[in-house]
C-alpha positions as CSV (number, residue, x, y, z in Angstrom):
1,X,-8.1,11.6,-7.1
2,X,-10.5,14.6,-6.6
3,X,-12.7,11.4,-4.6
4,X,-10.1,11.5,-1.5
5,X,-9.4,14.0,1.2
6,X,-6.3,13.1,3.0
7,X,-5.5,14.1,6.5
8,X,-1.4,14.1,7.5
9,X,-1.3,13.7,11.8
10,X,1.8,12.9,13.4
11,X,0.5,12.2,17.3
12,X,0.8,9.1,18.4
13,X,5.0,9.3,20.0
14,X,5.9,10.6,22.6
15,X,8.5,13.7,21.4
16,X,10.7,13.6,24.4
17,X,11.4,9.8,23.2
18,X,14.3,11.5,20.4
19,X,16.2,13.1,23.0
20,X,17.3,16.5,21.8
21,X,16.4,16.1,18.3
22,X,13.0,16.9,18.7
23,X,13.4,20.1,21.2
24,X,13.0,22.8,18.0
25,X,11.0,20.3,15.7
26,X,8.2,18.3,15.1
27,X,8.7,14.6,15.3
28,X,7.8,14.2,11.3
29,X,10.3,17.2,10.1
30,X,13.0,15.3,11.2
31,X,16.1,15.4,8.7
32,X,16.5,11.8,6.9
33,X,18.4,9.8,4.6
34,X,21.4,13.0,3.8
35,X,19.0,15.3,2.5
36,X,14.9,14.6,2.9
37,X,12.4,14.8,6.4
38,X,10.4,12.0,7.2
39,X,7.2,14.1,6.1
40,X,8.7,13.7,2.3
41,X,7.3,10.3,1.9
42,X,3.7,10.9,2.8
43,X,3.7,13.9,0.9
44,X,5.2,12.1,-1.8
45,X,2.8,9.1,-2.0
46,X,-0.3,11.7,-2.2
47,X,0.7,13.0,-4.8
48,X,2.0,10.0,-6.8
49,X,-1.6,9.0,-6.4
50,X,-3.0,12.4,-7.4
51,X,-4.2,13.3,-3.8
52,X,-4.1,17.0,-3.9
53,X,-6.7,17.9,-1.2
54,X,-4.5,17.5,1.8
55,X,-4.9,18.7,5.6
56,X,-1.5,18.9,7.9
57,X,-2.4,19.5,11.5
58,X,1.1,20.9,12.2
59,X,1.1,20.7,16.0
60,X,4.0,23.0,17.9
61,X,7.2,24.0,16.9
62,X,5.8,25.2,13.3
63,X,8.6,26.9,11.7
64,X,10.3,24.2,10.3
65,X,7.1,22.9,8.5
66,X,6.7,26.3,7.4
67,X,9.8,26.4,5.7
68,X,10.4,23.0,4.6
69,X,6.9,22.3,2.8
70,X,5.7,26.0,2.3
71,X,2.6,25.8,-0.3
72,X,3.5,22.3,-1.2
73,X,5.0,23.2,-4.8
74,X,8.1,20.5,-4.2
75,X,4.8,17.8,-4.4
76,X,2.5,19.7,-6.7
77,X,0.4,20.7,-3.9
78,X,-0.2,24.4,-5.1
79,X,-3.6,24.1,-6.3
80,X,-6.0,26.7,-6.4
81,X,-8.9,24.4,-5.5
82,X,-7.9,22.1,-3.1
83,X,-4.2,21.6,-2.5
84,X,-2.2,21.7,0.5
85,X,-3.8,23.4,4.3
86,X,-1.1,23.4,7.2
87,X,-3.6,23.9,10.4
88,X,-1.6,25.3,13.4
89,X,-2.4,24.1,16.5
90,X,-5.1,25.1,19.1
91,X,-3.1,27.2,21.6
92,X,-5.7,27.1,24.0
93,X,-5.4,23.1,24.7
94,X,-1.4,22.2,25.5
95,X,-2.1,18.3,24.9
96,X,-5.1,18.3,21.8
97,X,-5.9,14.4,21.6
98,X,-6.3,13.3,17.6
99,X,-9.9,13.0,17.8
100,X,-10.1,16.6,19.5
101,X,-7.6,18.1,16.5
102,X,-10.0,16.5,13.8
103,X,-13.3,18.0,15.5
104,X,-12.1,21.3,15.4
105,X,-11.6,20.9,11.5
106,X,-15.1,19.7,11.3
107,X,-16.5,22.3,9.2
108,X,-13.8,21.4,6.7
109,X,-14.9,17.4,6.6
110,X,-18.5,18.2,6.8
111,X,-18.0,21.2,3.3
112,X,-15.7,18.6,1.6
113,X,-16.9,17.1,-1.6
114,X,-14.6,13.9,-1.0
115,X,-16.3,10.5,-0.9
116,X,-13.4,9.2,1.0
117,X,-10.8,10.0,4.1
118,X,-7.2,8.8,4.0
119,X,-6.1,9.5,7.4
120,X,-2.1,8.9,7.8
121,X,0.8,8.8,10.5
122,X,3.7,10.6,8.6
123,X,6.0,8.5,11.2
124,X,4.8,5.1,9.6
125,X,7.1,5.5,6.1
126,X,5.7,3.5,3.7
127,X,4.5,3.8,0.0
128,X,0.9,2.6,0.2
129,X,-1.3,2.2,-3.3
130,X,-4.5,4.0,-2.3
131,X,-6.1,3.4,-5.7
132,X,-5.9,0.1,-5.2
133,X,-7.3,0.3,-1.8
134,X,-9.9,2.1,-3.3
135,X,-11.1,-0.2,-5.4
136,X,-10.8,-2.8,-2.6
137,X,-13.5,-0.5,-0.6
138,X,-16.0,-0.7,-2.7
139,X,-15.7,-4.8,-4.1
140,X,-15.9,-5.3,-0.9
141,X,-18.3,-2.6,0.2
142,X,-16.4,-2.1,3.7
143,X,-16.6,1.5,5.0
144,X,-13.2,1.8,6.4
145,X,-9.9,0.0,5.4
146,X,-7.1,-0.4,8.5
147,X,-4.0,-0.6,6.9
148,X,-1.3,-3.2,8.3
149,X,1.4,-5.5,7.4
150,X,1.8,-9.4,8.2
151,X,4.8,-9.8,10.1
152,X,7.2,-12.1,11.9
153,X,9.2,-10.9,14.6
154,X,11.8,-13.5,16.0
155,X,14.2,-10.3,17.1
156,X,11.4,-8.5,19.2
157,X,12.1,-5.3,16.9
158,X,8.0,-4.8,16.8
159,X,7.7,-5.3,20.4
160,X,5.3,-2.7,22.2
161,X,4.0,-1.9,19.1
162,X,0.3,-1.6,18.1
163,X,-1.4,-3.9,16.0
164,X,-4.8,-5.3,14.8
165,X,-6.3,-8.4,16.0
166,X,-8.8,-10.4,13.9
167,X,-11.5,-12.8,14.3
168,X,-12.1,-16.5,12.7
169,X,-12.7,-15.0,10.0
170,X,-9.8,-12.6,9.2
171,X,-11.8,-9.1,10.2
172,X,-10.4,-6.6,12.2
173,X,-11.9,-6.9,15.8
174,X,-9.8,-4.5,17.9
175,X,-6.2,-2.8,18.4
176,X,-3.7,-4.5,20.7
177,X,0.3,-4.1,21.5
178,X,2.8,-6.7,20.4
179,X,4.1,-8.4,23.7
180,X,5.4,-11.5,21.2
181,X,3.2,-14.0,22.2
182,X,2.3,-14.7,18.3
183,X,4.5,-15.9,15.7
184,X,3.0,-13.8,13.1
185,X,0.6,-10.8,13.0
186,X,-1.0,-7.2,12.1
187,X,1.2,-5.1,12.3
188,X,-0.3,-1.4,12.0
189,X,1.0,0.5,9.3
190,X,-0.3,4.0,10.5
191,X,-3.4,4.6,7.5
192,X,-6.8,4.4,7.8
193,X,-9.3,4.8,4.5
194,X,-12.3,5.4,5.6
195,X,-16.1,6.8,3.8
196,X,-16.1,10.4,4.9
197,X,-19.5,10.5,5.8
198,X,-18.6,7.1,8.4
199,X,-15.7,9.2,9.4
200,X,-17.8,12.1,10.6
201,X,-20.3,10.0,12.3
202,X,-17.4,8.2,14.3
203,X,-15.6,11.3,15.5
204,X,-18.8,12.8,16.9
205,X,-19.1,9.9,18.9
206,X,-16.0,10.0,19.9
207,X,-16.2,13.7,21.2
208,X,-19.3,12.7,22.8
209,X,-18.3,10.0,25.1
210,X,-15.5,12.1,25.4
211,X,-13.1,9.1,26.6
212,X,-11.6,8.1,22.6
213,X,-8.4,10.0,21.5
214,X,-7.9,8.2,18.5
215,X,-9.9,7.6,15.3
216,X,-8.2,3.8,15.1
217,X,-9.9,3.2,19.2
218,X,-13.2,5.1,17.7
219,X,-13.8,3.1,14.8
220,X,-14.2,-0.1,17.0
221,X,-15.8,1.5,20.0
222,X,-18.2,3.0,17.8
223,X,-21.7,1.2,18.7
224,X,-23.0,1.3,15.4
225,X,-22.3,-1.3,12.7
226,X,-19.2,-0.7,10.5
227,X,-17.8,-2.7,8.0
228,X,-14.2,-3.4,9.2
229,X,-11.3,-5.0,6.3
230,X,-7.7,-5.4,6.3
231,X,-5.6,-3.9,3.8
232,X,-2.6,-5.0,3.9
233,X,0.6,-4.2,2.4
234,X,3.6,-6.1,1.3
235,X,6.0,-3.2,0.8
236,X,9.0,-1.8,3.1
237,X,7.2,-0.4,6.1
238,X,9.2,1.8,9.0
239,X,7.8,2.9,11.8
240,X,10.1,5.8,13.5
241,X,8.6,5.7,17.2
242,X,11.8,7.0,19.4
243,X,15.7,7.3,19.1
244,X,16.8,4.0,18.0
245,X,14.0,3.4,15.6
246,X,15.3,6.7,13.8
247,X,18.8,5.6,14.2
248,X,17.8,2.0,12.8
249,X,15.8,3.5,9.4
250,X,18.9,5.6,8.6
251,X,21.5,2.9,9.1
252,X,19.2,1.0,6.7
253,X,19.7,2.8,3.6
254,X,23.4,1.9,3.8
255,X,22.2,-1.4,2.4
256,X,21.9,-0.2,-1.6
257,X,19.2,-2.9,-2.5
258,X,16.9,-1.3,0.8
259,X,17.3,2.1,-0.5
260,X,16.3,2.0,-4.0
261,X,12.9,0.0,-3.0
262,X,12.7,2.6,-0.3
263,X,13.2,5.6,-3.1
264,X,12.3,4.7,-6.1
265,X,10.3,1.2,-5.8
266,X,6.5,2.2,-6.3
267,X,6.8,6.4,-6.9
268,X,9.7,8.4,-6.6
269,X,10.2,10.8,-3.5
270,X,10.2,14.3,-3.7
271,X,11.8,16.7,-1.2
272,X,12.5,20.4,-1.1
273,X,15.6,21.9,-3.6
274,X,18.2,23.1,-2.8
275,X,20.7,24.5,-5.1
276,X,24.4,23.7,-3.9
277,X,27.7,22.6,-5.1
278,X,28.8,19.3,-5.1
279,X,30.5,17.3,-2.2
280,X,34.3,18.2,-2.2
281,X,36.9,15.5,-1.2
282,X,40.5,16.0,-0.2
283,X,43.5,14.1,-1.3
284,X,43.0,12.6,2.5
285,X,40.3,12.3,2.9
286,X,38.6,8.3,2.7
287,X,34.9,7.1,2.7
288,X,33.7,4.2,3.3
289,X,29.8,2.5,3.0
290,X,28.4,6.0,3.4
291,X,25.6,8.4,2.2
292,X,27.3,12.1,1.4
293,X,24.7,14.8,0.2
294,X,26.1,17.9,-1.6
295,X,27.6,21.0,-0.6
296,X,29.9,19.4,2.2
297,X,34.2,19.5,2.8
298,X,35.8,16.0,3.6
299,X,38.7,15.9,4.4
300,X,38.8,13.5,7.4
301,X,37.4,9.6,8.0
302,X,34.0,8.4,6.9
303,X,32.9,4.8,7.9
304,X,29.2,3.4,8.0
305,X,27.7,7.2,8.5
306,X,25.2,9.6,6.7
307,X,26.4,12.9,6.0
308,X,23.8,16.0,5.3
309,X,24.4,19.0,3.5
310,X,26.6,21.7,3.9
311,X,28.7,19.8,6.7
312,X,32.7,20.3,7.0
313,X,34.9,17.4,8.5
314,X,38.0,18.8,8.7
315,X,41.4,16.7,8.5
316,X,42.5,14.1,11.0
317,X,38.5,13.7,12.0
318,X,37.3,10.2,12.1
319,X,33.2,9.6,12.0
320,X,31.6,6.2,12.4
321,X,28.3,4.6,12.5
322,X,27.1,8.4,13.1
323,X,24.3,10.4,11.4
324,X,25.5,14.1,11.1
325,X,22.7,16.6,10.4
326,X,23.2,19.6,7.9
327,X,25.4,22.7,8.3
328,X,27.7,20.9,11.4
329,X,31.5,21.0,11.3
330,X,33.7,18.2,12.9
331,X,37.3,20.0,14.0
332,X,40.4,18.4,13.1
333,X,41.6,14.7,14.8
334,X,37.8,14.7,16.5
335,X,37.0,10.7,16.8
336,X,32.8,9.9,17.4
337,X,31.0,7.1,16.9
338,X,27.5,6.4,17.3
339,X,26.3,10.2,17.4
340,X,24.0,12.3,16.5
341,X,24.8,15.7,15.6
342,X,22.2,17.9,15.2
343,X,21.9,20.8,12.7
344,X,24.3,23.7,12.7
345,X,27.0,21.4,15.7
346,X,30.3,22.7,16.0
347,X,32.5,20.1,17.3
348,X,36.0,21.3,18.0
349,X,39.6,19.8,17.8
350,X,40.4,16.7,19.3
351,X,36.7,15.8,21.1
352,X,35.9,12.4,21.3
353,X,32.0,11.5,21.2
354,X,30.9,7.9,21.8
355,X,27.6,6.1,22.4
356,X,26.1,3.1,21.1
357,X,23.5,1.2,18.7
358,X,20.5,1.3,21.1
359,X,21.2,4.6,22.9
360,X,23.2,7.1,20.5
361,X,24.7,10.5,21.6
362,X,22.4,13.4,20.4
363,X,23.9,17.0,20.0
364,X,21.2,19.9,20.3
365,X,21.1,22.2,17.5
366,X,23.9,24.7,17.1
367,X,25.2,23.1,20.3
368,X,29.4,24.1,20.4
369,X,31.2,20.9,22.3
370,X,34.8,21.9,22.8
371,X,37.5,19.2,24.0
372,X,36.9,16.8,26.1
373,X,35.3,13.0,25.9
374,X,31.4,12.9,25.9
375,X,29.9,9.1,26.3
């Protein structure tokens, strides 16, 4: 789809709201599911679409990006015309806004040959059909599609987050916050399509008035007339916005039926190789409703958790309702539930870690905890 030039931005969460995990990493590289990062699906559904001109602004904390995506070859996004750019950051402003990242890419928009922008929140995991919504952009000849998803929220899960409101007749008329006063609405599912040449005229405005950080604010701020549509989507949609939400997601996939339409309904995902040995279990050891990637010792307790590669759980151990990242070792007779661990955590013999379903305990990478309780 030589037609569409897709731009990846993760800026719209505040980092500090994941606790330690996102001290060394951006909030998109985040390990997920035993062995992908969050950044797999939207990498994923470009190229199941045949998006290969693709823009990452990276932000901070680049190394991981770096290493996990490289050239993009794990998504066929090694081109030699096109393909995959990673744009570091602009050192010179600590807080870049979204509009102010995209300006200084300008030159790129302004040289592309694309007829369309797909702008996308990598935190927003969903598998979207751009083709389709496409071809919906020009039946209807609207200039830029919002992407969202009708939804119910009895719980108050969606509280506090954005959405679009519409007029009498079902158009898009401006972004709001969900404060559950509706029964049903727009949710926002993080993607905008959008003409490029409509694209560049709303980001110059919104450098100009200089008050607009994001394209989704520009779009119906912008004075001039745009033709606004829904496209909405009926597929799984999660929106990883702090802690819990990240928590949540993961403790999804225990449900079999929720991970195979997460993984393999509408394009497979793809993630970065790794060649190791399978998962080795112990005469003692006992899992239960758990995700176990390869390369990992058990020989303690598994219960309701989601094991990355490479980890050791050594005998006695006892994990539950806990996600531990790669590379961490559990010592012998340790007991936590509702943790965190981050990558490369050496938990020694006997500690006892405990927090809860809303507010989990978070290790910091290669963080040592030695005997004691931790709540």
């Amino acid at each position: 789809m030589d037609n569409v030039l897709a731009l990846v931005y993760s800026s719209e969460f505040n980092p500090d709201s994941y606790g330690e995990l996102c001290k060394v990493r951006p909030d998109y590289m985040l390990p997920f599911a035993g062995r992908y990062r969050i950044i797999d699906f939207t990498l994923s559904n470009l190229s199941n679409y045949d998006i290969s001109n693709v823009i990452l602004f990276a932000g901070n904390k680049m190394r991981s990006t770096l290493d996990h995506i490289g050239n993009g070859r794990s998504w066929e996004l090694n081109r030699r015309h096109g393909g995959l750019t990673i744009t570091p950051p602009d050192f010179t402003d600590t807080n870049p806004s979204e509009v102010t990242t995209y300006y200084d890419s300008m030159m790129a928009f302004e040289e592309s040959n694309a007829e369309y922008v797909f702008i996308t929140n990598p935190m927003y995991i969903n598998k979207v059909d751009i083709s389709d919504a496409k071809e919906k952009m020009k039946s209807s000849n609207a200039d830029a599609l919002i992407f969202t998803k009708k939804t119910t929220d009895e719980n108050g899960f969606y509280l506090n987050r954005k959405i679009i409101i519409s007029d009498e007749n079902d158009k898009p008329i401006n972004p709001g916050v969900n404060l559950g006063l509706n029964d049903e609405f727009d949710l926002f599912a993080g993607s905008i399509l959008i003409k490029r040449e409509v694209f560049i005229k709303v980001l110059r405005y919104a450098i100009e008035v200089n008050n607009i950080s994001s394209i989704l604010a520009a779009l119906f701020e912008f004075p001039g007339d745009i033709n606004k549509d829904f496209y909405r989507i009926d597929n799984q949609l999660e929106i990883i916005m702090d802690i819990y939400s990240f928590f949540d997601a993961n403790f999804k996939l225990l449900d079999k039926k929720y991970y195979d339409k997460l993984f393999y309904k509408d394009g497979l995902v793809y993630t970065k190789s790794k060649d190791e040995p399978s998962t080795s279990y112990t005469k003692d050891s006992k899992v239960k409703n758990s995700l176990v990637a390869n390369g990992s010792i058990i020989e303690g307790e598994i219960e309701n958790s989601i094991i990355f590669r490479g980890v050791t759980i050594k005998k006695g151990a006892v994990i539950k309702n806990s996600i531990i990242f790669q590379d961490s070792v559990i010592g012998e007779d340790s007991i936590i539930n509702y943790v965190i661990t981050d990558k490369g955590t050496q938990i020694g013999k006997n500690v006892k870690l405990f927090g809860n379903r809303t507010h989990p305990y978070a290790s910091s990478k290669n963080e040592v905890l030695e005997t004691r309780s931790y709540e």
